[in-house]
PDB file as gemmi writes it, atoms N, CA and C in Angstrom:
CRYST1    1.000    1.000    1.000  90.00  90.00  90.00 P 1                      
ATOM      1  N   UNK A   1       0.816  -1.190   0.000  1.00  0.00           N  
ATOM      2  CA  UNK A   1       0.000   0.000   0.000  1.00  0.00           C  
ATOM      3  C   UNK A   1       0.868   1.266   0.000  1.00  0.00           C  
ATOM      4  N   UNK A   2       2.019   0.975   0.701  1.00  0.00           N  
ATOM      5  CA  UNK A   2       2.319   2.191   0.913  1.00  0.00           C  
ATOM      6  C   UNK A   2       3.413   2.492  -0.647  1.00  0.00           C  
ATOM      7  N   UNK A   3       3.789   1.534  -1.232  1.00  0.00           N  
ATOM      8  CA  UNK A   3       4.843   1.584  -2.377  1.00  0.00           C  
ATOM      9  C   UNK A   3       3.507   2.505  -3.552  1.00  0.00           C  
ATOM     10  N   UNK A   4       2.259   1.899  -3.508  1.00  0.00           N  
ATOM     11  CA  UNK A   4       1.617   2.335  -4.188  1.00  0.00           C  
ATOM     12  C   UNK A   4       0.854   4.177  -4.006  1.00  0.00           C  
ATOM     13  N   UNK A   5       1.242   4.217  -2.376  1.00  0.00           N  
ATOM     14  CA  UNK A   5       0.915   5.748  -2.491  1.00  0.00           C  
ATOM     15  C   UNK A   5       2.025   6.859  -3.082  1.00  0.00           C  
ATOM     16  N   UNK A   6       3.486   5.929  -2.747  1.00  0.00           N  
ATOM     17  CA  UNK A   6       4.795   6.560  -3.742  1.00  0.00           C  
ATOM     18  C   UNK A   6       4.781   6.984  -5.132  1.00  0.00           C  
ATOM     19  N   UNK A   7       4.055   5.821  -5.833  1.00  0.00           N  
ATOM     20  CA  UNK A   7       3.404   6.102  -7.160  1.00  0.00           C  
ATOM     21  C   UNK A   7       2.938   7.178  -7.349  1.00  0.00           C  
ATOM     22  N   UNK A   8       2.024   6.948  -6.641  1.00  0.00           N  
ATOM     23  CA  UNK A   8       0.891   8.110  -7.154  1.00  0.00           C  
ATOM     24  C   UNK A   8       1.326   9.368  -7.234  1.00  0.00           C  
ATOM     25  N   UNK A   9       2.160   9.513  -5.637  1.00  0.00           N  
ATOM     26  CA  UNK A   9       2.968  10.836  -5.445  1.00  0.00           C  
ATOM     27  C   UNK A   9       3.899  11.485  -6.611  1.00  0.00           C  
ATOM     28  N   UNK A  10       4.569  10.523  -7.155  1.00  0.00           N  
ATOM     29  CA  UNK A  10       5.274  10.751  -7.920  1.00  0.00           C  
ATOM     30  C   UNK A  10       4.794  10.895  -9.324  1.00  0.00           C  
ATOM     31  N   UNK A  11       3.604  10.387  -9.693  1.00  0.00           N  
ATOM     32  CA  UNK A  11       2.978  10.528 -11.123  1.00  0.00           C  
ATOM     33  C   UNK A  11       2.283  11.897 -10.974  1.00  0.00           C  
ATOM     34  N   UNK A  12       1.778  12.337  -9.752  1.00  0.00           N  
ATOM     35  CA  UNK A  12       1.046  13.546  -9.520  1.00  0.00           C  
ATOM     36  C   UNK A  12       2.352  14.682  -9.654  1.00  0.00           C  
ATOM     37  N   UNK A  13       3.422  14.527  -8.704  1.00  0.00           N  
ATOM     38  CA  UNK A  13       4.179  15.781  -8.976  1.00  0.00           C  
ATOM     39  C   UNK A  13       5.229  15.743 -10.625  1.00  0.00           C  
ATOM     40  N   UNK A  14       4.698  14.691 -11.548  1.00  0.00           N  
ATOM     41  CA  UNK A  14       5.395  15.214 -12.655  1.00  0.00           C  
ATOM     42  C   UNK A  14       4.307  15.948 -13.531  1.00  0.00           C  
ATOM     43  N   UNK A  15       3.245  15.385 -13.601  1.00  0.00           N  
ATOM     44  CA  UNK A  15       1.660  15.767 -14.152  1.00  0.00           C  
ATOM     45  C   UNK A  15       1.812  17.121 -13.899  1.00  0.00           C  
ATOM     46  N   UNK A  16       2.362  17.568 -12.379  1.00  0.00           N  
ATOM     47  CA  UNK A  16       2.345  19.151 -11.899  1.00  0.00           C  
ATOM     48  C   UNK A  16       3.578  20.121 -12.499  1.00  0.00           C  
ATOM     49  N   UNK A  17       4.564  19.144 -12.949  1.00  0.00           N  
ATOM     50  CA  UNK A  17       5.540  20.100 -13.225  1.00  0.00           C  
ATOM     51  C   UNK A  17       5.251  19.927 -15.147  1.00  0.00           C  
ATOM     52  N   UNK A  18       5.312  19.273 -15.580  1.00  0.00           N  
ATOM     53  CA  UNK A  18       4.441  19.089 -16.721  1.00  0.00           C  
ATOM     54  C   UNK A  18       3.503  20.265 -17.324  1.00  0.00           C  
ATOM     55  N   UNK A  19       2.975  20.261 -16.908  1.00  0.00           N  
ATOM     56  CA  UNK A  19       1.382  21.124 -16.861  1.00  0.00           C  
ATOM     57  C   UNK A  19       2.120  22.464 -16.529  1.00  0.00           C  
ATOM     58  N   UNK A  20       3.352  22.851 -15.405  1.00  0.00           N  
ATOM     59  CA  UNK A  20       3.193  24.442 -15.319  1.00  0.00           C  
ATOM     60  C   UNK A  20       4.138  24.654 -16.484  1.00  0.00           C  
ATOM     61  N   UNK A  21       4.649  24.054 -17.311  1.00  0.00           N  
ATOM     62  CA  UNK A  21       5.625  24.195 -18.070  1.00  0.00           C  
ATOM     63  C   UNK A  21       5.176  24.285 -19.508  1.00  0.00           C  
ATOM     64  N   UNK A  22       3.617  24.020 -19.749  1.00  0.00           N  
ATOM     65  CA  UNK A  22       2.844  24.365 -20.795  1.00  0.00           C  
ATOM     66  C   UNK A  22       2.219  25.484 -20.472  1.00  0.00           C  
ATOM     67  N   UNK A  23       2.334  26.408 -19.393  1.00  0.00           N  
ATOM     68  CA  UNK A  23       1.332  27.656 -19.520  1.00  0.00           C  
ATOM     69  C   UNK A  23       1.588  28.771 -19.639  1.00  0.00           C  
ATOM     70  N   UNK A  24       3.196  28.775 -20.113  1.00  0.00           N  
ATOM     71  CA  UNK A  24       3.946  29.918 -20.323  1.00  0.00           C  
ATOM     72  C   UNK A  24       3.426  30.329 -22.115  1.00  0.00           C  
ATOM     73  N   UNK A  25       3.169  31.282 -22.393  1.00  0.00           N  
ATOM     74  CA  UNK A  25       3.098  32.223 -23.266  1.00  0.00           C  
ATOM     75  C   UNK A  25       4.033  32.332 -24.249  1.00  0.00           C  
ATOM     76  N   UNK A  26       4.079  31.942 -25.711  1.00  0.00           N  
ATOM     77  CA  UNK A  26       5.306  32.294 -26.662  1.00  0.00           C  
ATOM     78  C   UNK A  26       4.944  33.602 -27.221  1.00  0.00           C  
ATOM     79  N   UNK A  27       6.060  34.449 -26.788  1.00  0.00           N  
ATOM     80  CA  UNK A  27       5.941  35.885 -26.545  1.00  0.00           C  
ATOM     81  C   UNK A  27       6.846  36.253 -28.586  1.00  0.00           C  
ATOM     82  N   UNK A  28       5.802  36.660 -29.551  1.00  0.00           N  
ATOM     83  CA  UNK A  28       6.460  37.048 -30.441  1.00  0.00           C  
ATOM     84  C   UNK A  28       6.659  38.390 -30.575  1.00  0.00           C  
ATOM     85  N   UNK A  29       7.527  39.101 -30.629  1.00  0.00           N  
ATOM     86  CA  UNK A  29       7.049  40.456 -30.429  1.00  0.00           C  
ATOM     87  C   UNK A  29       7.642  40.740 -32.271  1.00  0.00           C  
ATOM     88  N   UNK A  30       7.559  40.606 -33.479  1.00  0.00           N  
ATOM     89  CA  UNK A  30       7.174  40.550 -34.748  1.00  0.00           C  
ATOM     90  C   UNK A  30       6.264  41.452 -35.308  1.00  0.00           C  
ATOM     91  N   UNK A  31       6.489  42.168 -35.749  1.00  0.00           N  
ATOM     92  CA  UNK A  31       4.835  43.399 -36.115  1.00  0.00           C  
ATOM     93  C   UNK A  31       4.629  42.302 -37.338  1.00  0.00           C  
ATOM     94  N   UNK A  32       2.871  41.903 -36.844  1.00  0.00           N  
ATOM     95  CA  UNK A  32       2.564  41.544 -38.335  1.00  0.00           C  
ATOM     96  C   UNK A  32       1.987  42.544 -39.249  1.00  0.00           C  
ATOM     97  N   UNK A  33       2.427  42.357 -40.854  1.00  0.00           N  
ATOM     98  CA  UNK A  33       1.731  42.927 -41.382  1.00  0.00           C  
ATOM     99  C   UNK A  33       1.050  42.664 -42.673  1.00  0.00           C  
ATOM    100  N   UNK A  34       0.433  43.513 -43.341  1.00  0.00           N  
ATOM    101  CA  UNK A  34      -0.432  43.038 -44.418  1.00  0.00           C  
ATOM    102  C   UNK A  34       0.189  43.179 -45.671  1.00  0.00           C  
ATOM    103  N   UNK A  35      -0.175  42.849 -46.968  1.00  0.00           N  
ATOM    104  CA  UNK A  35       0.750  43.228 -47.701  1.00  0.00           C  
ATOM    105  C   UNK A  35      -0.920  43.816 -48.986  1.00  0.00           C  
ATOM    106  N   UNK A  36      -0.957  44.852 -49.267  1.00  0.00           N  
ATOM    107  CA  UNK A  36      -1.734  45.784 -49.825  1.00  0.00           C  
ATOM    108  C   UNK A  36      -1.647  45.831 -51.690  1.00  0.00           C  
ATOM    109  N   UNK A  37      -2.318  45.525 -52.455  1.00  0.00           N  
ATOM    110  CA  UNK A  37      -1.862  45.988 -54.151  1.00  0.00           C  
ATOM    111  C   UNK A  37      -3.034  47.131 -54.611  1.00  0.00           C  
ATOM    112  N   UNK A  38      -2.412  47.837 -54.661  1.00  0.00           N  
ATOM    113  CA  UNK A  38      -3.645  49.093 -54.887  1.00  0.00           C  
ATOM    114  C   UNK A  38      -3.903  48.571 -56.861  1.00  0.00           C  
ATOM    115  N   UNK A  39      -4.643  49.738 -56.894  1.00  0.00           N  
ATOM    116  CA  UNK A  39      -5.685  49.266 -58.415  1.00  0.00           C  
ATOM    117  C   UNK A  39      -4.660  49.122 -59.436  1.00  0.00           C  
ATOM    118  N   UNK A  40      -3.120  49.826 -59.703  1.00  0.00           N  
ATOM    119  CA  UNK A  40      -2.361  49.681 -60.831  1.00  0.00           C  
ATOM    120  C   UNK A  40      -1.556  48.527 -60.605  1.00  0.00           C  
ATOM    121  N   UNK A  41      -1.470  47.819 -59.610  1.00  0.00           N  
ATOM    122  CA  UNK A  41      -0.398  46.975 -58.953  1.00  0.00           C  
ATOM    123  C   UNK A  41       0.553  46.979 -57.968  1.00  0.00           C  
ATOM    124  N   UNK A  42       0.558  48.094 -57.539  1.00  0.00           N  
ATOM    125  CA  UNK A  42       2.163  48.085 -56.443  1.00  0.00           C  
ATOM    126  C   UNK A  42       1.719  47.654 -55.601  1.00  0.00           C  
ATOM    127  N   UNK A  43       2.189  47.272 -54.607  1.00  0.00           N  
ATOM    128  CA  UNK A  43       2.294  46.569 -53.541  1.00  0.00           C  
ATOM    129  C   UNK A  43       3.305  47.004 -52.039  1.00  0.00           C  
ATOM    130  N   UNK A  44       2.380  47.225 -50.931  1.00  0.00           N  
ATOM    131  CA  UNK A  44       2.832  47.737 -49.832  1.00  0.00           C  
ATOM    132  C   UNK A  44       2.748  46.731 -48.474  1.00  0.00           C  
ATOM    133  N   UNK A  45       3.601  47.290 -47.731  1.00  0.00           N  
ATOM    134  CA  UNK A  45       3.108  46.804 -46.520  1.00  0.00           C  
ATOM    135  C   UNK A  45       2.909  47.749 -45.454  1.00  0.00           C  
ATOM    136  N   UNK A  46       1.580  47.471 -44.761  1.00  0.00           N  
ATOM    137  CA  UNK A  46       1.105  48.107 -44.287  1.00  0.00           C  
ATOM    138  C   UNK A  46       1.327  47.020 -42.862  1.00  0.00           C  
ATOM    139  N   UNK A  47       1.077  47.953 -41.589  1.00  0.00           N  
ATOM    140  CA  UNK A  47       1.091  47.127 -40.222  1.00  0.00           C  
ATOM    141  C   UNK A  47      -0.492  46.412 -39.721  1.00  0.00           C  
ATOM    142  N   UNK A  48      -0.600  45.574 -39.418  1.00  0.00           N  
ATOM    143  CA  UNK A  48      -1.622  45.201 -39.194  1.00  0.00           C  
ATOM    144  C   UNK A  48      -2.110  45.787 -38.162  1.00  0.00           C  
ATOM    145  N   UNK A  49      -2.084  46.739 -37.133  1.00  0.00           N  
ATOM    146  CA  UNK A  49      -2.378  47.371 -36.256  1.00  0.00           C  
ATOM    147  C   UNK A  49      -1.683  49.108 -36.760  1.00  0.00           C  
ATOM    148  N   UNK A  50      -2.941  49.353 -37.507  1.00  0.00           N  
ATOM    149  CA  UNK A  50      -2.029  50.974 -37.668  1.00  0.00           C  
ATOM    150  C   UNK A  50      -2.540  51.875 -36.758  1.00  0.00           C  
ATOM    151  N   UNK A  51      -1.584  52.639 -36.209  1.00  0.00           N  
ATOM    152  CA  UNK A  51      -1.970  53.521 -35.010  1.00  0.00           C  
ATOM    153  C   UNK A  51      -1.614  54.982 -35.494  1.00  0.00           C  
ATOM    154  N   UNK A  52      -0.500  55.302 -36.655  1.00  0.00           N  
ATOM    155  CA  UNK A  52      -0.003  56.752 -37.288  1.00  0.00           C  
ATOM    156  C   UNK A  52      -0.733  56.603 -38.716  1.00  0.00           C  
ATOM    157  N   UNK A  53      -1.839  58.139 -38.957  1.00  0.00           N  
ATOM    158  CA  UNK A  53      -2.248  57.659 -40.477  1.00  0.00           C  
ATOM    159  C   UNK A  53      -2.168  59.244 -40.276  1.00  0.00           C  
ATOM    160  N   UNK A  54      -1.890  59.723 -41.888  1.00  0.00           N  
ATOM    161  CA  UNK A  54      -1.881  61.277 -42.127  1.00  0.00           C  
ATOM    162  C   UNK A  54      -2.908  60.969 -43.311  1.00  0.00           C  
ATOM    163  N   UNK A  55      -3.769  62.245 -43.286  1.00  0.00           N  
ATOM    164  CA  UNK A  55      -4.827  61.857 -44.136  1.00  0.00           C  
ATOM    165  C   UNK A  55      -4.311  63.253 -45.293  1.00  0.00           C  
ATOM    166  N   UNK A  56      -4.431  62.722 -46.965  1.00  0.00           N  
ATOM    167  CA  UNK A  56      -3.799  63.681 -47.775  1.00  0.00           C  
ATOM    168  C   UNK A  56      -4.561  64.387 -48.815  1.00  0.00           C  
ATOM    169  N   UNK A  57      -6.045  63.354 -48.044  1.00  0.00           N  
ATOM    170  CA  UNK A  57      -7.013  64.688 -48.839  1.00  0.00           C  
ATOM    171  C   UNK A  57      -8.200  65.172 -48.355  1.00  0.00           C  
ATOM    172  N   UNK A  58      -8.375  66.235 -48.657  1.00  0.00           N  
ATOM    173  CA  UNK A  58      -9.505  67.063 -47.793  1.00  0.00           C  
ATOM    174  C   UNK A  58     -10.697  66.827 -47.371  1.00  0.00           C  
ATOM    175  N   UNK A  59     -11.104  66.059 -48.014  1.00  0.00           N  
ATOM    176  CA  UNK A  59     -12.614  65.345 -47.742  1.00  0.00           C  
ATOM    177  C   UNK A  59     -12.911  63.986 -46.858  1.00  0.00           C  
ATOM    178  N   UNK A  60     -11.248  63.536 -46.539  1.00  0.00           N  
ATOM    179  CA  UNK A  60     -11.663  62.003 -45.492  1.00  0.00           C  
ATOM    180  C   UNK A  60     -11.696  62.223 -44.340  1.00  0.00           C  
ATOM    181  N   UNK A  61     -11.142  63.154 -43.671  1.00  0.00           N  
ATOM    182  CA  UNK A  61     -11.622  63.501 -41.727  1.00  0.00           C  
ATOM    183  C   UNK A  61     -12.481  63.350 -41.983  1.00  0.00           C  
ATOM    184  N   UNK A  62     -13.500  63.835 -42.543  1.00  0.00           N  
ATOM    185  CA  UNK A  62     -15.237  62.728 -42.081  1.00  0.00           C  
ATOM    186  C   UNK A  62     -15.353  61.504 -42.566  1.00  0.00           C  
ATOM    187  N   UNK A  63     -15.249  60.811 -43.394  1.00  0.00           N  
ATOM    188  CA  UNK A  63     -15.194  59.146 -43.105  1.00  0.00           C  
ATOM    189  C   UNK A  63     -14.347  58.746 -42.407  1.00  0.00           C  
ATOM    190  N   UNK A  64     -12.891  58.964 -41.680  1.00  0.00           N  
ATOM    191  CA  UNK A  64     -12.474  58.689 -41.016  1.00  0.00           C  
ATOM    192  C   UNK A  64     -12.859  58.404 -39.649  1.00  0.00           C  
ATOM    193  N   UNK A  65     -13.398  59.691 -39.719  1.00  0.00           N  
ATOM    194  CA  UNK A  65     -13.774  59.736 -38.071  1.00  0.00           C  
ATOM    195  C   UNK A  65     -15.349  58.810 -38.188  1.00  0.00           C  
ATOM    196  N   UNK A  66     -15.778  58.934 -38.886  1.00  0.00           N  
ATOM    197  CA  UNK A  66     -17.534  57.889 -38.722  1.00  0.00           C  
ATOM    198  C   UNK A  66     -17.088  56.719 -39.064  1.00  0.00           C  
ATOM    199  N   UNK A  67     -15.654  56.180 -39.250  1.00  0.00           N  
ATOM    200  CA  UNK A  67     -15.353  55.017 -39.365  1.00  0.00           C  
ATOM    201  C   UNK A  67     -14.626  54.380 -37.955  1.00  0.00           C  
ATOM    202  N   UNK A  68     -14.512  55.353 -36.942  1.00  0.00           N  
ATOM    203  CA  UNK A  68     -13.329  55.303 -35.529  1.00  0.00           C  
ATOM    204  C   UNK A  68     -12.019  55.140 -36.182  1.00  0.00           C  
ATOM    205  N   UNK A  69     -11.717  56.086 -37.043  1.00  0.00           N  
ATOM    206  CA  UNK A  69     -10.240  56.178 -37.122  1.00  0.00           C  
ATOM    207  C   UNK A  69      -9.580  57.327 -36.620  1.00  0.00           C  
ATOM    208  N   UNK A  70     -10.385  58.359 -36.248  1.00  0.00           N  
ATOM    209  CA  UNK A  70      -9.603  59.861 -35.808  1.00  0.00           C  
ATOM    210  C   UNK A  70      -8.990  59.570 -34.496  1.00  0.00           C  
ATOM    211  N   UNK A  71      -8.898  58.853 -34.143  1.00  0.00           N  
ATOM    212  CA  UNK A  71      -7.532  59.177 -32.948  1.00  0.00           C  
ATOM    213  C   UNK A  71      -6.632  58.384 -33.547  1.00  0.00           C  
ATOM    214  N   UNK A  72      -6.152  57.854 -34.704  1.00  0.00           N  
ATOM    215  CA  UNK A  72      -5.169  57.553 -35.211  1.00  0.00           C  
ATOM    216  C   UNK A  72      -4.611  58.311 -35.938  1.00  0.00           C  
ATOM    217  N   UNK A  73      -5.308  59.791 -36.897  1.00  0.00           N  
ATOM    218  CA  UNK A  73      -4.699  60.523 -37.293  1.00  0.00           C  
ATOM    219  C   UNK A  73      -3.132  61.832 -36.488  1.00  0.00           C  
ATOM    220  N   UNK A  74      -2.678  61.758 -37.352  1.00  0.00           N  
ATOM    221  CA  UNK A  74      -1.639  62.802 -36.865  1.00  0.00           C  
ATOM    222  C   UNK A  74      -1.020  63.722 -37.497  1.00  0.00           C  
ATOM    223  N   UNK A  75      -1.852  64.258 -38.503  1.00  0.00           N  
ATOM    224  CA  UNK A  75      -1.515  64.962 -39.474  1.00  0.00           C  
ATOM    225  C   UNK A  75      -2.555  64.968 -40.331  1.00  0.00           C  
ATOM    226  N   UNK A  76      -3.092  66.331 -41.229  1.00  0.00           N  
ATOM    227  CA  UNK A  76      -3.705  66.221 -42.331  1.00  0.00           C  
ATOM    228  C   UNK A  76      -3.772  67.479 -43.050  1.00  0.00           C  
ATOM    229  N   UNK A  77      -4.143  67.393 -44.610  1.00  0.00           N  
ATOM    230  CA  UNK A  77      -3.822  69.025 -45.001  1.00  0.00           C  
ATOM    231  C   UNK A  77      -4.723  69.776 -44.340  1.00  0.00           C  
ATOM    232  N   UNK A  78      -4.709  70.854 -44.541  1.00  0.00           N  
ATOM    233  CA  UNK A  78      -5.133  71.682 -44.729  1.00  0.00           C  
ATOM    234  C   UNK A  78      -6.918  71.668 -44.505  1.00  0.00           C  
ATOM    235  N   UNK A  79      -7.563  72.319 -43.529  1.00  0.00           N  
ATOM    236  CA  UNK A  79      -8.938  72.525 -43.776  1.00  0.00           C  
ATOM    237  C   UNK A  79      -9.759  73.722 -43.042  1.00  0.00           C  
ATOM    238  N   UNK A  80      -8.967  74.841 -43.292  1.00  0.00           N  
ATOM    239  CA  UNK A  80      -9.618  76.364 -43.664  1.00  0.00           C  
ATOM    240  C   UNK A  80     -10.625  76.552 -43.946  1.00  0.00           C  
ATOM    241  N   UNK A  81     -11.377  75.720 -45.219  1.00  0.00           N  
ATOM    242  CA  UNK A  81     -12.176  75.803 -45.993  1.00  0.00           C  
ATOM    243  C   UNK A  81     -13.763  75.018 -45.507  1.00  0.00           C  
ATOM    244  N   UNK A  82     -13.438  74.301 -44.802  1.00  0.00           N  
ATOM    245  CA  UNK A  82     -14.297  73.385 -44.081  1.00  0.00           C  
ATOM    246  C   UNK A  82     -14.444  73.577 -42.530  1.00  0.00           C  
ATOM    247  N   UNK A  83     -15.164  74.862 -41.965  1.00  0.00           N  
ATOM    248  CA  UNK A  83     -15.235  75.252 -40.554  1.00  0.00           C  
ATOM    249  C   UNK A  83     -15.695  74.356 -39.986  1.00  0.00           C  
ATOM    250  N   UNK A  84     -17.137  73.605 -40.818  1.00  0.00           N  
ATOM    251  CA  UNK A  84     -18.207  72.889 -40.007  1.00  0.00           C  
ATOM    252  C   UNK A  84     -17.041  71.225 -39.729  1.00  0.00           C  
ATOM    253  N   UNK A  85     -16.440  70.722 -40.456  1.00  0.00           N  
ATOM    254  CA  UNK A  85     -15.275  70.036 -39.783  1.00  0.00           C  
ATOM    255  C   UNK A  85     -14.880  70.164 -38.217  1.00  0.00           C  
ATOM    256  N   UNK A  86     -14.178  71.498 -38.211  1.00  0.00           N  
ATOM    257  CA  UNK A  86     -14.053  71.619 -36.371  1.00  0.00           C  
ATOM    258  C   UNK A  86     -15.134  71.470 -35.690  1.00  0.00           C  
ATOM    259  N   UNK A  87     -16.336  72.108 -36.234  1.00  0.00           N  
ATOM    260  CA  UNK A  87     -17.434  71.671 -35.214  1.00  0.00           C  
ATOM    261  C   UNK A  87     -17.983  70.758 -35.079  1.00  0.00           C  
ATOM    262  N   UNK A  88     -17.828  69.285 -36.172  1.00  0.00           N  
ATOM    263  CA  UNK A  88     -18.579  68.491 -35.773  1.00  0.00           C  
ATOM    264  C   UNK A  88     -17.245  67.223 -35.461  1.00  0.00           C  
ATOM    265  N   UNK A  89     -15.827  67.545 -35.338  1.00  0.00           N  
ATOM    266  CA  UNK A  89     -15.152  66.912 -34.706  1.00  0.00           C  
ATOM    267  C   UNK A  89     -13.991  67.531 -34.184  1.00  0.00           C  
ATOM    268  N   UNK A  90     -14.288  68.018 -32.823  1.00  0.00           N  
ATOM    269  CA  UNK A  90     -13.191  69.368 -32.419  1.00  0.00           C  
ATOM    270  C   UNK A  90     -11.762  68.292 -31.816  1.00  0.00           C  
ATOM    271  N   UNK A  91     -11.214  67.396 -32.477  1.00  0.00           N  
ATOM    272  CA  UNK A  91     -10.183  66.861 -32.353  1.00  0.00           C  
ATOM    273  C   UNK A  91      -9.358  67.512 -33.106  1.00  0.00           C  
ATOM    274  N   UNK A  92      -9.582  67.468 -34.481  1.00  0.00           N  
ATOM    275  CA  UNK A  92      -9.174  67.970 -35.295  1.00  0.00           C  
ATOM    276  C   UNK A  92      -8.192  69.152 -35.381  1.00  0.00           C  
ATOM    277  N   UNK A  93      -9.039  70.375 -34.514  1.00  0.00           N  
ATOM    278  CA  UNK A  93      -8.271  71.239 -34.499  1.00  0.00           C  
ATOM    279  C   UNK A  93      -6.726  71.818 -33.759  1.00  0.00           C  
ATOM    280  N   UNK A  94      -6.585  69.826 -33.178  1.00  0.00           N  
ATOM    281  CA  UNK A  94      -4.729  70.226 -32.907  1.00  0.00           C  
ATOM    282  C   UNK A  94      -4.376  69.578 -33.372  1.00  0.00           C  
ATOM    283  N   UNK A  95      -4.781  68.844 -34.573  1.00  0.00           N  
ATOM    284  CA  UNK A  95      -4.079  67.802 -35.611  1.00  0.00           C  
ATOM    285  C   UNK A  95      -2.918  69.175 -36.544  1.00  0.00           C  
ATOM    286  N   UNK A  96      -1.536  69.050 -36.472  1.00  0.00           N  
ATOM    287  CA  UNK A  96      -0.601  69.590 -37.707  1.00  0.00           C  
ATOM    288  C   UNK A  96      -1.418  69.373 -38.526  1.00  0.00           C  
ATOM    289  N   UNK A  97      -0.966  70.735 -39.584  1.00  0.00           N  
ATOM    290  CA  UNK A  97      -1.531  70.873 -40.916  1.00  0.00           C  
ATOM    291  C   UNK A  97      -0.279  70.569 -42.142  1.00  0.00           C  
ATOM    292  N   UNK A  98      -0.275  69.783 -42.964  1.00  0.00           N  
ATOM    293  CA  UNK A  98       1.661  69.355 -43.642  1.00  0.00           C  
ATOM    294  C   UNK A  98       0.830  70.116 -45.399  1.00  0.00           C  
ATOM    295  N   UNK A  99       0.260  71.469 -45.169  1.00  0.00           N  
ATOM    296  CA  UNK A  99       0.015  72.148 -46.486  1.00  0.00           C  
ATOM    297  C   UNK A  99      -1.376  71.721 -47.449  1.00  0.00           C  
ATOM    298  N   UNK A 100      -1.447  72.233 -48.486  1.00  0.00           N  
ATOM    299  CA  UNK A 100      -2.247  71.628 -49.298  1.00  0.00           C  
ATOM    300  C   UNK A 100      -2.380  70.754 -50.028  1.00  0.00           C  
ATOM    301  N   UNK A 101      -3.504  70.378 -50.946  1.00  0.00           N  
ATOM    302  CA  UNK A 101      -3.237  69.158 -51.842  1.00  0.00           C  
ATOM    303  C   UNK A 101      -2.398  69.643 -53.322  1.00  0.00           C  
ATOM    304  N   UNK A 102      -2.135  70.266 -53.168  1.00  0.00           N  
ATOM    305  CA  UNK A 102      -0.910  71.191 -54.088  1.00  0.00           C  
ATOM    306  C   UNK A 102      -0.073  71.343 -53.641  1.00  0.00           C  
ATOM    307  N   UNK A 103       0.719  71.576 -52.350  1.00  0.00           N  
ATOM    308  CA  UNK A 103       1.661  71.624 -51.273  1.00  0.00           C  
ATOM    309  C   UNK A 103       1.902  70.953 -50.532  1.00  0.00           C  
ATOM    310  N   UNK A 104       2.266  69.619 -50.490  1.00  0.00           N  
ATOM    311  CA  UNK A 104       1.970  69.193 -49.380  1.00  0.00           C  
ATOM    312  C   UNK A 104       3.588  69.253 -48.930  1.00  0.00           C  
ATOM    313  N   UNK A 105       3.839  69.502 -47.445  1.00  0.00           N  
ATOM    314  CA  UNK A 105       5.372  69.349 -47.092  1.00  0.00           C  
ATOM    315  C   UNK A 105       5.667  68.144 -46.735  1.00  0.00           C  
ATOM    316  N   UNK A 106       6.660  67.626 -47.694  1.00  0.00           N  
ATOM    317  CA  UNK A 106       6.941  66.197 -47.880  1.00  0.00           C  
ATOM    318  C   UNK A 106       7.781  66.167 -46.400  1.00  0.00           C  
ATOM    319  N   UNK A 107       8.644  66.927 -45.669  1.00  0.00           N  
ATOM    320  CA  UNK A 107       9.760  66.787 -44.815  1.00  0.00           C  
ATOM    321  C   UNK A 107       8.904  66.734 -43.655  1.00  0.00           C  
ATOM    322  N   UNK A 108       8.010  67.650 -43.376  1.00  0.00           N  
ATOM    323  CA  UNK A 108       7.319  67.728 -41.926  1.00  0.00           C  
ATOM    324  C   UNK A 108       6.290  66.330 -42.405  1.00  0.00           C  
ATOM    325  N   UNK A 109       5.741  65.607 -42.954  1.00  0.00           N  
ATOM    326  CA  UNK A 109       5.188  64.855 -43.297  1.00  0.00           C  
ATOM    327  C   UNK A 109       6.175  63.363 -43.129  1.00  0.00           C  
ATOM    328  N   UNK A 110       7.223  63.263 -43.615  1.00  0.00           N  
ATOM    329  CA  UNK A 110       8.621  61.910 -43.471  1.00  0.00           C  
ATOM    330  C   UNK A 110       9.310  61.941 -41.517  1.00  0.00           C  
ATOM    331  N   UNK A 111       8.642  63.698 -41.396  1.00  0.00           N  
ATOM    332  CA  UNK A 111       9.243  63.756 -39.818  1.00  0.00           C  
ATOM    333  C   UNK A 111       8.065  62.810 -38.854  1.00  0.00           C  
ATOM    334  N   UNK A 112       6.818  62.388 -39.532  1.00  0.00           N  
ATOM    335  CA  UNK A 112       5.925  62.455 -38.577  1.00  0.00           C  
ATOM    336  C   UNK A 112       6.299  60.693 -38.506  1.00  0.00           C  
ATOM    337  N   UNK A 113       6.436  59.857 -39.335  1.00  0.00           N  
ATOM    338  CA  UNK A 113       6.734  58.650 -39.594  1.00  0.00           C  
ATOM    339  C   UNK A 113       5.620  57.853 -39.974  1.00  0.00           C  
ATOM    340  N   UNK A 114       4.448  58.080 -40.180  1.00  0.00           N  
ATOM    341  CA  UNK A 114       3.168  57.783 -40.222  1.00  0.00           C  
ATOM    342  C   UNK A 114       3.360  56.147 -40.285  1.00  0.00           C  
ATOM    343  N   UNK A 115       2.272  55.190 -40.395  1.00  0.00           N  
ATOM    344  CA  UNK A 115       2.258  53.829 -40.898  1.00  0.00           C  
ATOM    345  C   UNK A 115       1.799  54.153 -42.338  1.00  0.00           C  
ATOM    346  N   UNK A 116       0.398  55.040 -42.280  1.00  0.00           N  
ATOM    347  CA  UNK A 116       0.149  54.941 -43.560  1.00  0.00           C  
ATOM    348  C   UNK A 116       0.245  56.425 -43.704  1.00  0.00           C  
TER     349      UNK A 116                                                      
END                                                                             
């Protein structure tokens, strides 16, 4: 009886060391990402979690934002022209401006590092 409670003891504490040695986490830290072909063909990669987007034309802060993307922006041209913009998303108005869609400043724009 008693050889057989040794057993047990011993099949139980490998079962235990066993078991804590599967519950560790394989930690990849890897950005995945996507790989994108726009309509002519090129091909990008984009991050699968984009958190920096500069928007480069005047009319997407509103689908952006009715899509939950405006707290990812960090940059966008120019929008003077569009008051009701600030008022119906007053984030906006401490987003940098990197010029127009005729201007755009390529350097303050490469400084910001965007994803997209």
């Amino acid at each position: 009886m008693r050889r057989l409670k040794v057993w047990l003891l011993l099949v139980l504490m490998v079962i235990i060391v066993v078991g804590a040695g599967c519950n560790q986490k394989n930690e990849n830290t890897a950005v995945k990402e996507k790989i994108v072909v726009d309509a002519i063909g090129n091909t990008v990669k984009v991050p699968d979690k984009v958190t920096k987007t500069i928007i480069g034309c005047q009319l997407v802060p509103q689908e952006v934002s009715v899509l939950g993307g405006s707290d990812t922006v960090i940059a966008m041209l120019s929008q003077d022209h569009t008051k009701q913009l600030y008022k119906m998303f007053p984030r906006y108005k401490d987003v940098p401006d990197i010029g127009s869609f005729e201007q755009i400043n390529i350097e303050e724009l490469l400084k910001m590092n965007p994803d997209v």
